[in-house]
Biotite code that builds the C-alpha atoms (Angstrom):
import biotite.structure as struc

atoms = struc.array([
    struc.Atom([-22.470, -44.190, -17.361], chain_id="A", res_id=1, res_name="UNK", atom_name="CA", element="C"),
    struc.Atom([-21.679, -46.418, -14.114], chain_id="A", res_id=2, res_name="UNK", atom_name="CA", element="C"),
    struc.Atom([-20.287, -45.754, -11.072], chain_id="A", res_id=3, res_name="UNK", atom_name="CA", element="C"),
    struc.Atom([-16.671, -46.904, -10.896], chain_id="A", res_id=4, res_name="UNK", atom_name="CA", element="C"),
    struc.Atom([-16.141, -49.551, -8.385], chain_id="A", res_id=5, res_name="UNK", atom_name="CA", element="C"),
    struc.Atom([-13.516, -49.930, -5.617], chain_id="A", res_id=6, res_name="UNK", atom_name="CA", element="C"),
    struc.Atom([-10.836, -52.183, -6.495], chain_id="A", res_id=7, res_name="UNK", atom_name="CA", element="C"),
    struc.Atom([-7.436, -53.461, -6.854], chain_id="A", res_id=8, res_name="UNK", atom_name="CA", element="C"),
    struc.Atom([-4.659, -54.338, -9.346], chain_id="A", res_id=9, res_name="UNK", atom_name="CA", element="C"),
    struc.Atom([-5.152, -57.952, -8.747], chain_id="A", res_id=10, res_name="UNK", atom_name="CA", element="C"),
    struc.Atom([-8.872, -57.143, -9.009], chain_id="A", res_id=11, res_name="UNK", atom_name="CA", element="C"),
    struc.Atom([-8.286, -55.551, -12.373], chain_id="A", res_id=12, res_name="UNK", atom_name="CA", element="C"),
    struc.Atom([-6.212, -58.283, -13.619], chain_id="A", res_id=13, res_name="UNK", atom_name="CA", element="C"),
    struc.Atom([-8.215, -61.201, -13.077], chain_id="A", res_id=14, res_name="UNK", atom_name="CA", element="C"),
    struc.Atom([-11.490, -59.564, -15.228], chain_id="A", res_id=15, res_name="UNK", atom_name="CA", element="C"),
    struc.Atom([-8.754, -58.698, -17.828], chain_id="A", res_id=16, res_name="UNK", atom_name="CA", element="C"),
    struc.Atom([-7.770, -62.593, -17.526], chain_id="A", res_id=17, res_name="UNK", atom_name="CA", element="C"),
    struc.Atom([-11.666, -63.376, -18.708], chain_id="A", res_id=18, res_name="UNK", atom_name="CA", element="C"),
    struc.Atom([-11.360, -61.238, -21.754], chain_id="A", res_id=19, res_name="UNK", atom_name="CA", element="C"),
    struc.Atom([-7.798, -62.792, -23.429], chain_id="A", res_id=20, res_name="UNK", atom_name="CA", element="C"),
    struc.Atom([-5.230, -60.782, -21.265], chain_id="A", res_id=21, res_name="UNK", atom_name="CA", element="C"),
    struc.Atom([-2.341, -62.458, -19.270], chain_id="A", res_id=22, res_name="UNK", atom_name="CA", element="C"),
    struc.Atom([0.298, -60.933, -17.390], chain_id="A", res_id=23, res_name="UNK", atom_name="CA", element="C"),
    struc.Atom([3.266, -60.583, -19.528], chain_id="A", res_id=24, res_name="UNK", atom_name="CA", element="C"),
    struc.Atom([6.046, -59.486, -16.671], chain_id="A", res_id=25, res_name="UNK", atom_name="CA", element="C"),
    struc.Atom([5.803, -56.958, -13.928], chain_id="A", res_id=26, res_name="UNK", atom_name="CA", element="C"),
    struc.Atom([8.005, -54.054, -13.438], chain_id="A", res_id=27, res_name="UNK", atom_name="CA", element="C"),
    struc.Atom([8.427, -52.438, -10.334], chain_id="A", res_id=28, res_name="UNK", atom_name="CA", element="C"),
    struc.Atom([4.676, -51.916, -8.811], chain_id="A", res_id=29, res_name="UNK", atom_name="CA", element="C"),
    struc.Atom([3.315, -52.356, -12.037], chain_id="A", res_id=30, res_name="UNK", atom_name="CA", element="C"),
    struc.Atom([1.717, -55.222, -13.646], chain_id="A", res_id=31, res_name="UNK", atom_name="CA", element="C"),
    struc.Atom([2.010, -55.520, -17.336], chain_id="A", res_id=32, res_name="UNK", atom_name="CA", element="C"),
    struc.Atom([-0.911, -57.046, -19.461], chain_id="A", res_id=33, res_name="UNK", atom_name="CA", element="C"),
    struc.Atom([-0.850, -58.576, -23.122], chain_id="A", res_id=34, res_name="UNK", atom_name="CA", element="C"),
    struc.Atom([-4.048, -59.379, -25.046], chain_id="A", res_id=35, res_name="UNK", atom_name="CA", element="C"),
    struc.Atom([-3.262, -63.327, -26.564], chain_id="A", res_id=36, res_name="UNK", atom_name="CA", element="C"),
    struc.Atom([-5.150, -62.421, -29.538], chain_id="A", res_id=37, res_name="UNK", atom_name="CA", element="C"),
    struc.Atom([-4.854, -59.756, -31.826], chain_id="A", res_id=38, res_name="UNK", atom_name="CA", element="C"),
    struc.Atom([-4.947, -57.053, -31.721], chain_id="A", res_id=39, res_name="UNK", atom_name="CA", element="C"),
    struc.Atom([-1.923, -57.619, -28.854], chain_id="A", res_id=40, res_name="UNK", atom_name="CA", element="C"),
    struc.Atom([-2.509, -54.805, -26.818], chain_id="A", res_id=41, res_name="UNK", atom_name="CA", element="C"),
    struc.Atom([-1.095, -53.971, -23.970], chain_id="A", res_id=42, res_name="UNK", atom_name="CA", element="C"),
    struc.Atom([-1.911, -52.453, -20.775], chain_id="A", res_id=43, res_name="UNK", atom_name="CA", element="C"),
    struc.Atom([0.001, -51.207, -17.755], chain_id="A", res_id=44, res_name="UNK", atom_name="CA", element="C"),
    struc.Atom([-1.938, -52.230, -13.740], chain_id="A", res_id=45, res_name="UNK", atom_name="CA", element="C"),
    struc.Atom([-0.387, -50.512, -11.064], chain_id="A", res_id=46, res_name="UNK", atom_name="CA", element="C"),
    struc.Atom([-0.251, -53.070, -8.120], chain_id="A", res_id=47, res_name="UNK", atom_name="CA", element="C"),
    struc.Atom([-2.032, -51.473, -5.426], chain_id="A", res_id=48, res_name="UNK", atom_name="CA", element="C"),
    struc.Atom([-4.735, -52.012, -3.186], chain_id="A", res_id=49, res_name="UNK", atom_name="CA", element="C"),
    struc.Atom([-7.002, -49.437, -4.186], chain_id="A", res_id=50, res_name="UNK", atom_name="CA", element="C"),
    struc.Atom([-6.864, -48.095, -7.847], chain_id="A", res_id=51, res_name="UNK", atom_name="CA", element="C"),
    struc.Atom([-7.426, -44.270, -8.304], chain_id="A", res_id=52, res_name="UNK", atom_name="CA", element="C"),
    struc.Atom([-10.507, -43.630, -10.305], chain_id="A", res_id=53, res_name="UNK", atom_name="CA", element="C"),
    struc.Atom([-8.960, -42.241, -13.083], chain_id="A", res_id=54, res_name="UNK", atom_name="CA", element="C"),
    struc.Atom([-6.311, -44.730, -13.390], chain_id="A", res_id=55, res_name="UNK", atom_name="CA", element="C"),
    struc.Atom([-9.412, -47.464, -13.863], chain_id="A", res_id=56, res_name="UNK", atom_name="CA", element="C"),
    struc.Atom([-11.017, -45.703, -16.340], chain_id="A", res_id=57, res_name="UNK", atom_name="CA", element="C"),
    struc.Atom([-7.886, -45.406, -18.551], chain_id="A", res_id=58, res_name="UNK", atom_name="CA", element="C"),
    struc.Atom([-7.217, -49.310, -17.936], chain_id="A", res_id=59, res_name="UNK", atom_name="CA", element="C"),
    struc.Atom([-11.088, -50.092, -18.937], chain_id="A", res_id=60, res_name="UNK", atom_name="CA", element="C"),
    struc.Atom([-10.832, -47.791, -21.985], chain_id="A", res_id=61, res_name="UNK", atom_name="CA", element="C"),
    struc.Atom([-7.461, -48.896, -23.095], chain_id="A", res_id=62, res_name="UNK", atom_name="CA", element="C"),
    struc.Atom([-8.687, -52.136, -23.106], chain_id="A", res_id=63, res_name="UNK", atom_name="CA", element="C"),
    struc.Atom([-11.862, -51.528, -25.142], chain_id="A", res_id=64, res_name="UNK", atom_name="CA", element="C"),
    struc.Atom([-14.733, -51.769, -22.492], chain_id="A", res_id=65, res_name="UNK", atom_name="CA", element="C"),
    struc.Atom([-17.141, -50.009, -20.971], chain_id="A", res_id=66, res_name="UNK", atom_name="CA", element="C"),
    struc.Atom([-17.717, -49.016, -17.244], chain_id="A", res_id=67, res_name="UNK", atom_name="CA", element="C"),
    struc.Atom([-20.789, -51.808, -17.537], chain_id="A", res_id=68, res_name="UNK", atom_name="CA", element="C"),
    struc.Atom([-19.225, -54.759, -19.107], chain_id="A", res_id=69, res_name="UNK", atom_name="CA", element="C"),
    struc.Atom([-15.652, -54.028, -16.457], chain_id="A", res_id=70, res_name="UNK", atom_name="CA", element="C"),
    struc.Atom([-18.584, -54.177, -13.182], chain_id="A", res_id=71, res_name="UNK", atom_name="CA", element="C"),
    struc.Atom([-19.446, -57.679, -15.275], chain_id="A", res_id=72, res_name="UNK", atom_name="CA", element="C"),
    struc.Atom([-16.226, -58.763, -15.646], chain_id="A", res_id=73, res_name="UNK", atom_name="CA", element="C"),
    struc.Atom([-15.192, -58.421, -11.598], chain_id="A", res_id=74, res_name="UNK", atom_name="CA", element="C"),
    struc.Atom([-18.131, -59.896, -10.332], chain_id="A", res_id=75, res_name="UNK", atom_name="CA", element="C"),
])
C-alpha cells in the first residue's frame, strides 16, 4: 500500500474528472461528484485545502481505486 499524498478538494476533483466524474452541484463546503457512466456513483469532496487522510481514502475507495492508480491520477 502507498503513502497517501497531501492534497486538496480541487486536487481530488480534477483526477476524479480523468476517470468519468463531474461535479454535479456543491452544497455548503462540499463538492458533489457523479460518475457519467454507469454505474452513476456518487461521491461527496469536502472543499478544503488539505484533505484529512482518512477522508481520502474513503473518496479513493468509494470511487473504486487504489492508493496507486489515485497518486497516477493527480500527477
Amino acid at each position: 500500500m502507498g503513502r497517501l499524498p497531501v492534497v486538496s478538494g480541487k486536487d481530488i476533483c480534477n483526477a476524479l474528472h480523468k476517470i468519468g466524474y463531474f461535479i454535479d452541484h456543491q452544497t455548503g463546503s462540499h463538492i458533489i461528484l457523479r460518475m457519467k457512466n454507469p454505474p452513476y456513483r456518487r461521491l461527496t469532496v469536502p472543499n478544503r485545502k488539505e484533505i484529512a487522510k482518512g477522508t481520502l481514502r474513503a473518496v479513493i475507495r468509494q470511487a473504486g481505486l487504489t492508493i496507486e492508480e489515485f497518486v497516477n491520477l493527480i500527477k
